[in-house]
N, C-alpha and C positions, 0 to 999 in steps of 0.2 A: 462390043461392050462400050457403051459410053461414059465419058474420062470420068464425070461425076459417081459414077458405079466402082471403078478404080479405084479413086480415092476413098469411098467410105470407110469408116473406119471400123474395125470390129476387133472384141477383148479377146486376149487370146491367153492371159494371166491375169492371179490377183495374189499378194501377196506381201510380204513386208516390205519395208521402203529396203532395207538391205538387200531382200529377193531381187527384187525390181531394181535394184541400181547394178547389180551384176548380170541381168536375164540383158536389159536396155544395154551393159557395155557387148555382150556377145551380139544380140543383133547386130548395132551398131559397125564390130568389126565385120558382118556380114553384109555390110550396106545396105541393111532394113534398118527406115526411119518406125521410131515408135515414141506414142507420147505417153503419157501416164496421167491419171486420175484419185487423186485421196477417196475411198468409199466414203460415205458420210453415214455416220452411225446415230443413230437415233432410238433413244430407250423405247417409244413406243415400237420400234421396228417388229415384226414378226418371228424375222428371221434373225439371228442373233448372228455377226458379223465379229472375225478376229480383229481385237482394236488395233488401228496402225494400218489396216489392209488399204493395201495403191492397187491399182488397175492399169494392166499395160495393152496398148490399142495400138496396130497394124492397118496398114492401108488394106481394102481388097486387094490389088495387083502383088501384094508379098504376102499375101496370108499365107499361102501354101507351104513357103520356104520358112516362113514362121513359125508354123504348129509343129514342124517336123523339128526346130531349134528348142521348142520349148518342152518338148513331148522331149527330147535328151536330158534337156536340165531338171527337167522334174524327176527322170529315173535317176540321173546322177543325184542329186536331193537324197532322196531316197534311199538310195544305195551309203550313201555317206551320213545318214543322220535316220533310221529304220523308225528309233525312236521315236524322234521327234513330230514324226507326221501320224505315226498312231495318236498320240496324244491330242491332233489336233482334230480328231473325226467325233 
């Protein structure tokens, strides 16, 4: 695979800048770099967007170890606020 392909980056959550500053500390203590992205919401949009939604993005080369961190925290989510995430669909 070449380094350029490694590097790419791809979303692997979105959510509020709260989500996202606790989802970015756990990668973090797992030594995946991640950056983050504000969604940019726009009334003409289509698709209607939660206000406040960030985007957090992983290199290819840690994605793997990524999805399996984030796929925890959103059951943990989940499990800990049932509510809150029906309300959000």
């Amino acid at each position: 695979m070449d380094t350029n392909d490694e590097l790419a980056t791809y979303e692997i959550f979105d959510g509020t800048a709260w989500e996202v500053a606790l989802l970015r500390s756990i990668l973090d203590d797992n030594e995946i770099e991640s950056i983050e992205r504000e969604a940019s919401f726009a009334p003409w949009n289509l698709y209607p967007v939660r206000a406040g939604t960030v985007k957090v993005f992983v290199a290819h080369k840690d994605l793997g170890r990524a999805k399996a961190i984030v796929d925890e925290f959103v059951a943990n989510m989940q499990k800990e606020n049932p509510d809150d995430l029906e309300n959000e669909s």
